[in-house]
Structure formats: structure tokens, C-alpha cells
C-alpha atoms as an extended CHARMM CRD file, in Angstrom:
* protein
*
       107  EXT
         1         1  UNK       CA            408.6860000000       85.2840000000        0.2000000000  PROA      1               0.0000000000
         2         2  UNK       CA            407.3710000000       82.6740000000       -2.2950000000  PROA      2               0.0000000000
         3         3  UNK       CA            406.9480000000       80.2640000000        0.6930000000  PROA      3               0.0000000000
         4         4  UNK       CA            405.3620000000       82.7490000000        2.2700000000  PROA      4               0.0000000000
         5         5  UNK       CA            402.9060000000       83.8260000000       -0.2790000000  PROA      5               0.0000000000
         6         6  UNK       CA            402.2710000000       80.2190000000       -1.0130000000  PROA      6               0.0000000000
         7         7  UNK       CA            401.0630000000       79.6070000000        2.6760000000  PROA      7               0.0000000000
         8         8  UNK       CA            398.6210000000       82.7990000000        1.8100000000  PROA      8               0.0000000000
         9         9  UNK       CA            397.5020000000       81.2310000000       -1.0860000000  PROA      9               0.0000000000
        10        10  UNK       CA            396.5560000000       78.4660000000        0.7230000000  PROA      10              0.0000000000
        11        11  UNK       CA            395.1050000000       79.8510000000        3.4280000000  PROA      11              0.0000000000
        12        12  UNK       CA            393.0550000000       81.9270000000        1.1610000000  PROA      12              0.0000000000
        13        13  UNK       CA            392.0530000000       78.2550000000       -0.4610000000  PROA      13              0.0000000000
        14        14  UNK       CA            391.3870000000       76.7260000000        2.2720000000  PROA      14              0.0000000000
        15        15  UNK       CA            388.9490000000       79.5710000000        3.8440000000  PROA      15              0.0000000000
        16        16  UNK       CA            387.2990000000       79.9840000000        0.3770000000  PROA      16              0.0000000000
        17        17  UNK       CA            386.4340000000       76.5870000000        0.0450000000  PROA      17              0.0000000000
        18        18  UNK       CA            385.0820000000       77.0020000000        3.8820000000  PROA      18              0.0000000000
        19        19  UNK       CA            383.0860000000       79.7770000000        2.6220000000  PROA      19              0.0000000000
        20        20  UNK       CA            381.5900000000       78.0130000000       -0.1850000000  PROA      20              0.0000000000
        21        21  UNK       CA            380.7680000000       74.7220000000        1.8100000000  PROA      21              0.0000000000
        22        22  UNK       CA            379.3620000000       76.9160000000        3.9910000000  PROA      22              0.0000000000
        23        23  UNK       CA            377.1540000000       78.7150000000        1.8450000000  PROA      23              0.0000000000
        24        24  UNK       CA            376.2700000000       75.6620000000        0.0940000000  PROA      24              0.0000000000
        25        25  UNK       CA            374.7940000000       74.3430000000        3.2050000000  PROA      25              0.0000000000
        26        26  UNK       CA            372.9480000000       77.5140000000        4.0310000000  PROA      26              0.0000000000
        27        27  UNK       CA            371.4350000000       77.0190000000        0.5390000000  PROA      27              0.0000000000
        28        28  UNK       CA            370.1120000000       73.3260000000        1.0050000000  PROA      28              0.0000000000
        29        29  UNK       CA            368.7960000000       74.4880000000        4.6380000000  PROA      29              0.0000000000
        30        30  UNK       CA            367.1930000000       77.5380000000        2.7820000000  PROA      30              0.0000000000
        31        31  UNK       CA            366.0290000000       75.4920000000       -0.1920000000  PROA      31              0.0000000000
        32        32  UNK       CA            364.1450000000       72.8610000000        2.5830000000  PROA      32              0.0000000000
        33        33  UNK       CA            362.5710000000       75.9570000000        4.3450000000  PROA      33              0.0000000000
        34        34  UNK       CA            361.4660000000       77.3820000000        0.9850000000  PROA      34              0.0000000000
        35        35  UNK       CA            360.0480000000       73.8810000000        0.2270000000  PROA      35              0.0000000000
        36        36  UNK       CA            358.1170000000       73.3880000000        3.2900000000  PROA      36              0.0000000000
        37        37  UNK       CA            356.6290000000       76.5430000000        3.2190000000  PROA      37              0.0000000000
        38        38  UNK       CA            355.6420000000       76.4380000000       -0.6580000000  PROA      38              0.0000000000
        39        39  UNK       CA            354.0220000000       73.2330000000        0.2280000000  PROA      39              0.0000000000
        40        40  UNK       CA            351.9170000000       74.6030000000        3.3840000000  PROA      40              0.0000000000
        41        41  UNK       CA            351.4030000000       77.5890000000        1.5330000000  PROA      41              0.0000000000
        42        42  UNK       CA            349.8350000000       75.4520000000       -1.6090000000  PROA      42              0.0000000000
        43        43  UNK       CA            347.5800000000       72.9770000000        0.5980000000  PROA      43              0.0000000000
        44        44  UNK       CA            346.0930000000       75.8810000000        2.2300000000  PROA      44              0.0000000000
        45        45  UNK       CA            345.4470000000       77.6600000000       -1.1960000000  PROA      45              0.0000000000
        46        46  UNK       CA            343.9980000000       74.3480000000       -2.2650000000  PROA      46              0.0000000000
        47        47  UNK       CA            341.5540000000       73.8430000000        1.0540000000  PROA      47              0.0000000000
        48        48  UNK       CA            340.6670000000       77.7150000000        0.5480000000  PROA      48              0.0000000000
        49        49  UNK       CA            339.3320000000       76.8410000000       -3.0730000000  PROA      49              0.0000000000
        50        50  UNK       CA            337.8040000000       73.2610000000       -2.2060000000  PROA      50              0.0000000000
        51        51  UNK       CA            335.9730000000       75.3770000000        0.7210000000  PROA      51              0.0000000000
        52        52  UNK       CA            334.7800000000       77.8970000000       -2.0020000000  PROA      52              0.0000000000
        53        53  UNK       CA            333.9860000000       75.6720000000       -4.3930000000  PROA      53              0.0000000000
        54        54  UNK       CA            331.6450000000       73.8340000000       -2.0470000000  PROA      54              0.0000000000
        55        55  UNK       CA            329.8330000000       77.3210000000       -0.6450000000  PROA      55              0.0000000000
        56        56  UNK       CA            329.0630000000       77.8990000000       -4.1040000000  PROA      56              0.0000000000
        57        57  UNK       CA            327.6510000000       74.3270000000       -4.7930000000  PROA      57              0.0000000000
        58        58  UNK       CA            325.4610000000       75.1390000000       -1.3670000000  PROA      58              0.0000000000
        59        59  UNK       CA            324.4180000000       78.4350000000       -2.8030000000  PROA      59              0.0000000000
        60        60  UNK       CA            323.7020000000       76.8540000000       -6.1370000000  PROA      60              0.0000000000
        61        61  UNK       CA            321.6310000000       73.9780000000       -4.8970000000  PROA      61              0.0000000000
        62        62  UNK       CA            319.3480000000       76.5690000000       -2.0160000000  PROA      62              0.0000000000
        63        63  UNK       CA            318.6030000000       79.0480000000       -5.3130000000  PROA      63              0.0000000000
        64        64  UNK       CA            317.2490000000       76.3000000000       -7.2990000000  PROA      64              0.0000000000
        65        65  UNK       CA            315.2310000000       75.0140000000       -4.3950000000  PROA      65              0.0000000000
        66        66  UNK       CA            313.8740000000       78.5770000000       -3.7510000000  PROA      66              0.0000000000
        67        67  UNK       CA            313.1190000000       79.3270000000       -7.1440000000  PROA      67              0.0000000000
        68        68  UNK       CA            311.6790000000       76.0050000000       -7.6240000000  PROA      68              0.0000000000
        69        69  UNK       CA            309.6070000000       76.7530000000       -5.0720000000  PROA      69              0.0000000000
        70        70  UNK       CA            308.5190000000       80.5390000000       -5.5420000000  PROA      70              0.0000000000
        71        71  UNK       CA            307.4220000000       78.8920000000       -9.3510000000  PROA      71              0.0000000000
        72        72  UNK       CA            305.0970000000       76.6780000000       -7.6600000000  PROA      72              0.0000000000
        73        73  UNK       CA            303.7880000000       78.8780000000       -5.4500000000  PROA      73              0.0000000000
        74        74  UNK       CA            302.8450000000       81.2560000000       -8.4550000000  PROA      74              0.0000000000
        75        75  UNK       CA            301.6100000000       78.1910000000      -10.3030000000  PROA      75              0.0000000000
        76        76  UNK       CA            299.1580000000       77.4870000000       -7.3500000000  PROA      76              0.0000000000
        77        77  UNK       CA            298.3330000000       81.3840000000       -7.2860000000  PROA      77              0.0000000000
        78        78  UNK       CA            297.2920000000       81.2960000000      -10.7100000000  PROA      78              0.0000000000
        79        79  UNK       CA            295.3460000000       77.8590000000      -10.9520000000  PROA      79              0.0000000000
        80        80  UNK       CA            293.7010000000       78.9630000000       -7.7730000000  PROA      80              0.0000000000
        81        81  UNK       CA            292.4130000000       82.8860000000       -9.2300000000  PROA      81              0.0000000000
        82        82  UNK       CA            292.8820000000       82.5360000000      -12.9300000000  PROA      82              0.0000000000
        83        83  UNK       CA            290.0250000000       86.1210000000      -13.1970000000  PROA      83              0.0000000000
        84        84  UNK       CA            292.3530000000       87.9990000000      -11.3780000000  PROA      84              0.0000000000
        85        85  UNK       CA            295.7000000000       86.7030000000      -12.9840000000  PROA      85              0.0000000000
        86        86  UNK       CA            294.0110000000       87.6550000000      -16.1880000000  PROA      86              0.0000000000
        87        87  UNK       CA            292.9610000000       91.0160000000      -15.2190000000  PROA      87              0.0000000000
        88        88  UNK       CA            295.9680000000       91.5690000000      -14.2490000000  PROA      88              0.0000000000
        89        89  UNK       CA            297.9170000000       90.8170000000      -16.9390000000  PROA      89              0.0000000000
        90        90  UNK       CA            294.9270000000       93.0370000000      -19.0370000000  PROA      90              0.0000000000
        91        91  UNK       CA            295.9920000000       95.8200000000      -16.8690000000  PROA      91              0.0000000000
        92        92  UNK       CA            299.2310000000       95.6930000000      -17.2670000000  PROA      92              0.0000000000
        93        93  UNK       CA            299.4700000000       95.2440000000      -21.0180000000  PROA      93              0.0000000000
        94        94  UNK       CA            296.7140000000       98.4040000000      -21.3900000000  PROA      94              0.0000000000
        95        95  UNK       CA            299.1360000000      100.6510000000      -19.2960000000  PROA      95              0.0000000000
        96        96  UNK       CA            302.6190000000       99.5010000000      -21.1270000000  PROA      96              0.0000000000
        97        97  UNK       CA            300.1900000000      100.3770000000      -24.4620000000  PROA      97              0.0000000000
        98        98  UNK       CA            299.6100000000      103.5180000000      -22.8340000000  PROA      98              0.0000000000
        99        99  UNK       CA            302.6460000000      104.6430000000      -22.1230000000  PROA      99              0.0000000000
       100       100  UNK       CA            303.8950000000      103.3910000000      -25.4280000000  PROA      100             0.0000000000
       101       101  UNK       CA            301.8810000000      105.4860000000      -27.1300000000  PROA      101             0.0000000000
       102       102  UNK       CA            302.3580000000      108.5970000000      -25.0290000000  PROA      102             0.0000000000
       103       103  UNK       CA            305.7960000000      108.4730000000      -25.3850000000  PROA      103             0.0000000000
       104       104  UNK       CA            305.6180000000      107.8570000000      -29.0810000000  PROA      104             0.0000000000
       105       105  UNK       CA            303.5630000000      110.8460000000      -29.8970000000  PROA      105             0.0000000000
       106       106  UNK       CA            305.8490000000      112.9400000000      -27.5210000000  PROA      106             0.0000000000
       107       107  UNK       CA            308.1370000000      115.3410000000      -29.3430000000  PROA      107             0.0000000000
């Protein structure tokens, strides 16, 4: 019986030290997928973000040139009728003053 149980014993051995080879393997092969996908996952987060970063520098630099050039344009506008810019702004203030006051004496 004993040399019987000792052949079990190490046949057990023997098939759990399969086993763990086995699933020591599966873990380096799983570990290397894991990797490799980490790493193409990564580069294409970091290309998604370089690619956003530079829209925003585009969108950055065509609203300064557009307001730039929407401040010149009402530079010229006012150089050109300086009567009318002024009644204008006359006009304006008068009816904020108006209102101001109606709504102040408003109860």
C-alpha cells in the first residue's frame, strides 16, 4: 500500500508541477499580450491628445486672426464716420438712462 500511495504521491507531484509550469507559461504569454496591447492602447491615447492639442492651437490662432480683424474693421468704421459713431453712442447712453430711471422709479 505505502508503495502504492507513494507512486500517487508522485504522480500527483509530478502533474502539479505540470500544472503550475503550465500556468506559469500561460501567464508570461498573457502578461506579453497585456503588454502589447497597453502599449497600442497608450500611443493611440497619446496621438488622440497630440491631434487635440493641435485643433485647439488651429482654433486658437483663426480666433485671434478674426478678432484681430473684426477690431480693425470697427477701427476703420469709426475713423471713417466719427458723427455717426458718436450719435450713436449718445443714443444709446440716453436710452440705458432711460430705462434706468424707469425702472428705478418703478414700484
Amino acid at each position: 500500500m505505502k508503495a502504492r500511495d507513494a507512486a500517487q504521491n508522485d504522480s500527483m507531484r509530478t502533474i502539479l508541477r505540470k500544472l503550475i509550469a503550465d500556468c506559469d507559461t500561460l501567464l508570461g504569454q498573457l502578461s506579453a499580450e497585456g503588454s502589447r496591447r497597453y502599449r497600442h492602447t497608450a500611443r493611440s491615447l497619446d496621438r488622440q491628445l497630440q491631434q487635440t492639442r493641435d485643433d485647439l492651437d488651429d482654433l486658437r490662432y483663426s480666433t485671434k486672426r478674426r478678432a484681430r480683424a473684426t477690431i480693425r474693421r470697427a477701427d476703420t468704421y469709426v475713423h471713417d464716420n466719427p458723427w455717426r459713431t458718436s450719435a450713436g453712442a449718445a443714443a444709446t447712453g440716453i436710452l440705458v438712462g432711460a430705462l434706468l430711471v424707469f425702472l428705478m422709479t418703478r414700484k
